[in-house]
C-alpha positions as CSV (number, residue, x, y, z in Angstrom):
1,X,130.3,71.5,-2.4
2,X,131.4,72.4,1.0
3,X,132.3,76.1,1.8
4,X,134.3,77.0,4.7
5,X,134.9,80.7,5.7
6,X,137.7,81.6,8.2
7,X,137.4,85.1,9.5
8,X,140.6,86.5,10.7
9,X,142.5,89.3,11.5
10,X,144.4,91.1,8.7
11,X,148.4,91.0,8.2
12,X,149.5,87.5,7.6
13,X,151.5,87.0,4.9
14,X,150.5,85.1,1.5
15,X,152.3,82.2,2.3
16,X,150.7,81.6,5.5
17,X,147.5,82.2,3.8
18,X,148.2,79.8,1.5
19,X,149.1,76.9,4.3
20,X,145.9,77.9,5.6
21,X,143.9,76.6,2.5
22,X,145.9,73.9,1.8
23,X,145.7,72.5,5.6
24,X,141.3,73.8,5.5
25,X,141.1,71.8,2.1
26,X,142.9,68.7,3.7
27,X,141.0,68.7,6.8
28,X,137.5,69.0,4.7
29,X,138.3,66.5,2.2
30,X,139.5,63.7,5.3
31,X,136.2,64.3,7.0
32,X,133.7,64.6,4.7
33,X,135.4,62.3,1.9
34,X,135.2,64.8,-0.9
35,X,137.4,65.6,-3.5
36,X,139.7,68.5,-3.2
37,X,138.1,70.3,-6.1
38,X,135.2,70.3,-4.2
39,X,136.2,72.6,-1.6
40,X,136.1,75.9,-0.9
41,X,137.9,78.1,1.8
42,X,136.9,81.6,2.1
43,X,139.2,83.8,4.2
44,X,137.9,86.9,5.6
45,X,140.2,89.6,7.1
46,X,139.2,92.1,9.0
47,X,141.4,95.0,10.6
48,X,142.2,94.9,14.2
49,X,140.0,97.8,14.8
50,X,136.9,96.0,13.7
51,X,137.6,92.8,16.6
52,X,137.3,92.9,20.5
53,X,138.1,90.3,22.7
54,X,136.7,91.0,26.6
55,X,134.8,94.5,25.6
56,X,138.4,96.1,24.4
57,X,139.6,96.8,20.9
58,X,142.0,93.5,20.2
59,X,145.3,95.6,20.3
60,X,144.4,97.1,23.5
61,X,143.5,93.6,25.2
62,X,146.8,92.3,23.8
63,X,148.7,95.1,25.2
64,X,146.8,94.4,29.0
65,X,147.6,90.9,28.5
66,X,151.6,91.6,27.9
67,X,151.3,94.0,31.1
68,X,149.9,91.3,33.3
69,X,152.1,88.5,32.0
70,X,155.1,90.7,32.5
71,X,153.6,91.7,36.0
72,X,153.4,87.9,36.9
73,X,157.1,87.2,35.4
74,X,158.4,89.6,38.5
């Protein structure tokens, strides 16, 4: 039985939850030739305050990155 587990960050909505599994089960069952009731997708959210990307809390590197990008658009 495989397991997959998808660690993510919380807010996206049920339905794109749902595309998620759908797409993971696809994907799993096409490479590993298993049937779909075989599979199992975990999804773990976690709140942005728990993730950091480049030693910065996730919503502060996003807001440096949008400053930089709109620097560079000038």
């Amino acid at each position: 039985m495989p397991v997959v587990i998808v660690n993510m960050l919380a807010g996206r909505s049920a339905a794109t939850k749902r595309a998620l599994l759908k797409k993971m089960t696809a994907a799993v069952t096409s490479s590993l030739d298993v049937p779909p009731e075989s599979v199992r997708v975990i999804i773990q959210e976690m709140a942005a305050g728990h993730y950091g990307i480049a030693g910065l809390p996730v919503d502060d590197y996003r807001r440096r990155r949008a400053e930089a990008q709109k620097k560079k658009a000038k």
